[in-house]
N, C-alpha and C positions, 0 to 999 in steps of 0.2 A: 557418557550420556548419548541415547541415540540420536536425540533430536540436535545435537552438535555439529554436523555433516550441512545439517540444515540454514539454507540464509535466508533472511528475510528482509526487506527495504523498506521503512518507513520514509514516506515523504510527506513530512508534516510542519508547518511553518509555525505554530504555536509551539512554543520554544515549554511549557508545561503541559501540554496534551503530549507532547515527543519524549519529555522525562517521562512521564510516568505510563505510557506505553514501554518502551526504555526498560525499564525497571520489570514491569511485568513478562517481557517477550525473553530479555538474557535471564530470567527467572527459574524460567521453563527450557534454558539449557541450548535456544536458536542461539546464530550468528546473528548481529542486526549490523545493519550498514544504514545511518539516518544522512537526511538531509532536509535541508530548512526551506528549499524554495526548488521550484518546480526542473530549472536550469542543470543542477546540481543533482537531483533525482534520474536527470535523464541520465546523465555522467556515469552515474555510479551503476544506474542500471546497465546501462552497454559494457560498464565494464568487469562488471563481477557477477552477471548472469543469475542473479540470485534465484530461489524456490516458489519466494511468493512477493509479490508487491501489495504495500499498503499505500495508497494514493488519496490523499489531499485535493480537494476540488481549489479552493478559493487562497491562492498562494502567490508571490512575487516573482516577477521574472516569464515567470511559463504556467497556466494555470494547468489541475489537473487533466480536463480533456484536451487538452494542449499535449501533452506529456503520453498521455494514454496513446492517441493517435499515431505520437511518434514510435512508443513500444510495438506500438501491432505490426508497425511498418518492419520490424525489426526480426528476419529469419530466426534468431537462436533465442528471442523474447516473443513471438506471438504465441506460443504457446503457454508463457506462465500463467499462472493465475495471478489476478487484478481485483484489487479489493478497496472501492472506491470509499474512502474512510472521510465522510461532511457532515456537514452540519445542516447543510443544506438538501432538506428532506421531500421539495416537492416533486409530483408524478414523473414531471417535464424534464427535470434533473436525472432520475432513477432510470430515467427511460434513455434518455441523452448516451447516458455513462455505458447502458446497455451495448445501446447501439453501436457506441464506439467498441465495443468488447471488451467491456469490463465482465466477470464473472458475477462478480457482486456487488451490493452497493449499503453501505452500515451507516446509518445514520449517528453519529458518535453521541447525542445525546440520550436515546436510546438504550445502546447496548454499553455496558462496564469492557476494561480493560479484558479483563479473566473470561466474558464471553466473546472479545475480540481474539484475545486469543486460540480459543474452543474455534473459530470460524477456520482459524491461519490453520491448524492441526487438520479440518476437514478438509483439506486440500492439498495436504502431505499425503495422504494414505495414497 
């Protein structure tokens, strides 16, 4: 599969929004590397460089623009794409995320699993 090369980081603390992304993303043939709290995202990010970040705003330990902040600082991650995956949908949020340098911002209730993923692929090409 081509898409196998490819990693992708879910940092989601909702332990059934993470299944079932999970299930959807190793679906479609990516690498996924999850983690439950913002700490632990950072971890995995520094260390396995993945393709694309899925980041969780509202998480324990470290929130997501907590975490964001710290990727940008990060030479061989300020360039991935950051795909700010909440729930929390207002302007001041979407804008926040932006400005930290997030690429994108999915409001999860919104969009389905299979058009989060259609997002992750737009940013492989």
């Amino acid at each position: 599969m081509e898409n196998a090369a490819k990693t992708i980081l879910l940092v989601e603390d909702d332990e059934t929004l993470r299944d079932m992304y999970t299930l959807k993303i190793e679906a479609e043939g990516y690498k996924l590397l999850t983690a439950a709290d913002g700490e632990v995202g950072l971890a995995l990010a520094l260390a396995h460089h993945p393709d694309v970040i899925l980041l969780d705003i509202m998480m324990p330990k470290m929130d997501g623009f907590a975490v964001l902040t710290e990727l940008k600082k990060d030479e061989a991650l300020k360039q991935t794409p950051i795909l700010m995956l909440s729930n929390l949908g207002q302007q001041a949020d979407v804008d926040k995320g932006k400005q930290l340098g997030a690429n994108d911002y999915v409001v999860k209730a919104s969009m389905t699993p299979t058009q989060v993923v259609a997002k992750i692929k737009s940013y492989l090409k």
